[in-house]
N, C-alpha and C positions, 0 to 999 in steps of 0.2 A: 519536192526536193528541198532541202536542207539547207539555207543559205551560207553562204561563208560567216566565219566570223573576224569581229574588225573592231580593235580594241581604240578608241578616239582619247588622244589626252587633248583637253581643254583649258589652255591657259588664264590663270587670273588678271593677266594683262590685256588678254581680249576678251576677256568680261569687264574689265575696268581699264580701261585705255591708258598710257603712260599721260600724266600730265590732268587728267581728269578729275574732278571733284569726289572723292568719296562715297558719292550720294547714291542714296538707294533705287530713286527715280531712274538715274544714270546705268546703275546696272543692268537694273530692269527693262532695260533701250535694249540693251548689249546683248544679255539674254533672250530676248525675242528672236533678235536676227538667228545669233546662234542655233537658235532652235530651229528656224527655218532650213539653216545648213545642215543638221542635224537629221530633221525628219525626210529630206531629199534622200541622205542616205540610207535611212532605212528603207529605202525600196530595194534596195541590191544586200543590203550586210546585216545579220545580228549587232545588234550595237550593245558593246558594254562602254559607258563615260567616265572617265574619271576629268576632275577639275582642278585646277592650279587653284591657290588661295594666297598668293605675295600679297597684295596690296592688302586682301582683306583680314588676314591674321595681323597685318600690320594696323591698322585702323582698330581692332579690338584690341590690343597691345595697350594702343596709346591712351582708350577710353579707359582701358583695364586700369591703368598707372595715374588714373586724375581722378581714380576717386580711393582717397588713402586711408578711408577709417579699416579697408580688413587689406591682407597682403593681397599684391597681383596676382592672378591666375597664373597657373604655368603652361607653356606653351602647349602641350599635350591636349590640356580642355581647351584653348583658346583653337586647337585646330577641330578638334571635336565640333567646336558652337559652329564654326564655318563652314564643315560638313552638312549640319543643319540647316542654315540659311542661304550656302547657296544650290544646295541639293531641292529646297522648296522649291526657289526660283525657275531651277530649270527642270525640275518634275511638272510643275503645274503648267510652264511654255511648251514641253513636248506635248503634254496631254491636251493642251490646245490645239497644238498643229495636228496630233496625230489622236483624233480622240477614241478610234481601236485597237491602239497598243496599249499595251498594258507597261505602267514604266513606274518602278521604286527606287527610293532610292535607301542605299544599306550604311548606317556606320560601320565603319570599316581602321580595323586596327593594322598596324604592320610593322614586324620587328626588326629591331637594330641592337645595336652592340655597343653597352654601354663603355665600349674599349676604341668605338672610332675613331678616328685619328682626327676625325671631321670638328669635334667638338672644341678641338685645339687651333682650330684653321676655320675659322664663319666663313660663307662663301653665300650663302641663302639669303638673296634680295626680300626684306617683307617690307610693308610698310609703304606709306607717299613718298615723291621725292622731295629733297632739300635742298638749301643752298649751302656752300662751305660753312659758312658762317652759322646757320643754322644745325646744322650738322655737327660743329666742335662744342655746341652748346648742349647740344642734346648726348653727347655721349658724355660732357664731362657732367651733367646733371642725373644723368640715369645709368652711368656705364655700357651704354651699349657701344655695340664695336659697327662702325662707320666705313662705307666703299664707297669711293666712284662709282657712277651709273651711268656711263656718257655725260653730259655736262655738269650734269647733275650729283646729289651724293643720297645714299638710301642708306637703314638699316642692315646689317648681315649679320644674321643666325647660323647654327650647326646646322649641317644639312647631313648627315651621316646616311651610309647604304641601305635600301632594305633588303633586307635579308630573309623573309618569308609575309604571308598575308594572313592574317589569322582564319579570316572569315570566306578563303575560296570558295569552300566545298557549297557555303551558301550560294554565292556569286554565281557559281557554274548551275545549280540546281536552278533559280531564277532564270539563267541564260535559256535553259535545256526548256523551263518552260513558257518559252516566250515572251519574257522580259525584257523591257531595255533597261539594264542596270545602271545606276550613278554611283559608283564608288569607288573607294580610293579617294576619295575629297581630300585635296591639300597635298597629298604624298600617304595620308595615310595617319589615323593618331598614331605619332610614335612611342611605343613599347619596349619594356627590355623585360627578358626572361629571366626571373630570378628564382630562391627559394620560398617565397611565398607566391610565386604566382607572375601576373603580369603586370608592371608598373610602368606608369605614364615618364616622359623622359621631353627633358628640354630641347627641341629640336624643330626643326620644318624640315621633314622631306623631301627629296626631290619630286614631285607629280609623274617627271616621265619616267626617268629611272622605276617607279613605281609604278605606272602604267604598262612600262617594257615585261620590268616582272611577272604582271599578271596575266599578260602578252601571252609571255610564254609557260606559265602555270594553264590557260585554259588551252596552249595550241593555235593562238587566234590565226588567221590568213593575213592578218594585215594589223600596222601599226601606225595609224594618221594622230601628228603630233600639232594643235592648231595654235599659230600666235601672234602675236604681234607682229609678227616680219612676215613677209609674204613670200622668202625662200630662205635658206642657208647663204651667206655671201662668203666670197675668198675676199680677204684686204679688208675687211670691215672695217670702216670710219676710215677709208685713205682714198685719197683720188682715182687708184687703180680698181676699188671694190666692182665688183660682177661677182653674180647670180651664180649659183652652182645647182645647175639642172638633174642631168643624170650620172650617178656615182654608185660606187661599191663600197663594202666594208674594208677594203684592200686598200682604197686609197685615200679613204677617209683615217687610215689608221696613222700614215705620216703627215697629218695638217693637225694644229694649234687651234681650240676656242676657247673664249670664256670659262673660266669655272661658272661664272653666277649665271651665265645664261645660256648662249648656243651651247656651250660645252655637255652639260648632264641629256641636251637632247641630242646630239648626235650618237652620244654613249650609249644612249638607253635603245638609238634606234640601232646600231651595230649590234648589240646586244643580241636585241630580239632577231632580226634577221640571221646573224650569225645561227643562232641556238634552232630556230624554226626554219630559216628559209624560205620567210616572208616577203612582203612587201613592207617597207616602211617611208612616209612621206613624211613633208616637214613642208609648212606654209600657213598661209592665212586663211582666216575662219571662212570666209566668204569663197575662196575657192577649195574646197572639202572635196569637190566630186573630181574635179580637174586635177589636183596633186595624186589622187588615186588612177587617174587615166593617164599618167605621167607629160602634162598639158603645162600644168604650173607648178610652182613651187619647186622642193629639190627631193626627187626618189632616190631612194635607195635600197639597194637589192645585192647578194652575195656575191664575194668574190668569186 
């Protein structure tokens, strides 16, 4: 029998913890675990992975920009390299945990519109955090555009929609035969369609918006979004903050999140549920089986 399928977005803040050293060492802690979470569910689900990459597109950004004999890469290859690197990491930890699956990982392209209104309005955390002061320095020396992060202040990039995957039919074909897929890294290298073809475009993707997409391009049964927070809260950052356990797309439609964060995952999880009539979860890496048995974290399911 055929297992379901269960599209997992993997956040690059629980591969790289908010506050954390950059280091490679460190990640490769973070990926282990992950993977342990990871290979649990492939007893129950087809897994296709996709991975967030904020902190890590942010960290090649800044190496890309401190060595000034050629221009800095643009963001397109700089998501591309972190497809690679951290697509190794956690191909070679599932193939540890799991050494009879067979698991690849795919570069993977995904288009947008070089018309989004997103390029106008940065919203997309990349990068370490700073402090104010650090932060007015860095933008008035490199122009980049600067948010609040909680105490904190981070980079913000265009984060614009995606709007198809180049490379499903590959994705699905891998799925169909027995693969655990990594792809989608980062959101996706972003692309816009033109008259010659496909060109790379300054952007970081949403991961789950991306992950939701392909959600529903393969049909999946299920949408497990994993992160730093260990549920959805109402009141975030106020004294009244609680937990939002079990909800629908109905009523998640009249509540406010973040643009740079909770926000594109609640979207991408209504999304898919709405479109499928899935399941979709939101929580922390560590409880992956339990947000699916609706135990932790915050499910949500159709109106």
């Amino acid at each position: 029998m055929t297992k379901p399928t269960l599209v997992v977005a993997l956040g690059g803040n629980a591969l790289l913890r908010r506050g954390e050293p950059l280091e490679a060492s460190i990640q490769r802690k973070n990926i282990q675990l992950a993977a342990e979470t990871l290979s649990a569910l492939c007893q129950q689900w087809r897994v296709v992975l996709v991975h967030g990459n904020g902190p890590q597109v942010g960290l090649l950004a800044l190496q890309n920009s401190a060595y000034t004999a050629v221009s800095p890469y643009p963001l397109d290859i700089l998501v591309a390299q972190t497809q690679g690197m951290i697509g190794y990491l956690l191909q070679q930890e599932l193939k540890n945990c799991l050494p009879e699956i067979r698991v690849c990982t795919l570069l993977t392209q995904v288009e947008i519109s070089p018309l989004d209104p997103a390029f106008n309005h940065p919203t997309k955390y990349i990068g370490p955090v700073y402090t104010r002061e650090q932060s007015a320095a860095l933008a008035a020396e490199k122009g980049w555009a600067m948010k609040a992060d909680g105490q904190h202040f981070r980079r913000v990039v265009a984060s614009p929609q995606p709007l198809s995957i180049i490379e499903t039919d590959a994705i699905n074909a891998l799925l169909q035969d027995g693969h655990l897929v990594i792809c989608n890294g980062g959101g996706g290298i972003p692309v816009c369609k033109t008259a010659k073809g496909l060109e790379g475009a300054e952007a970081v993707i949403d991961k789950d918006l991306s992950a939701a997409l392909l959600a529903r391009q393969l049909h999946a049964d299920a949408l497990l979004i994993l992160t730093d927070a260990d549920a959805v809260y109402l009141d975030w950052g106020k004294p009244t903050q609680r937990p939002l356990q079990q909800t629908t797309t109905r009523d998640l439609a009249g509540m406010t999140f973040d643009a740079g964060s909770m926000g594109p995952k609640i979207a991408a999880a209504c999304q898919f549920v709405d479109a499928c009539h899935g399941l979709a979860g939101i929580g922390a890496l560590t409880d992956g089986e339990a947000i699916l048995a609706g135990l932790r974290g915050t499910s949500i399911r159709a109106s």
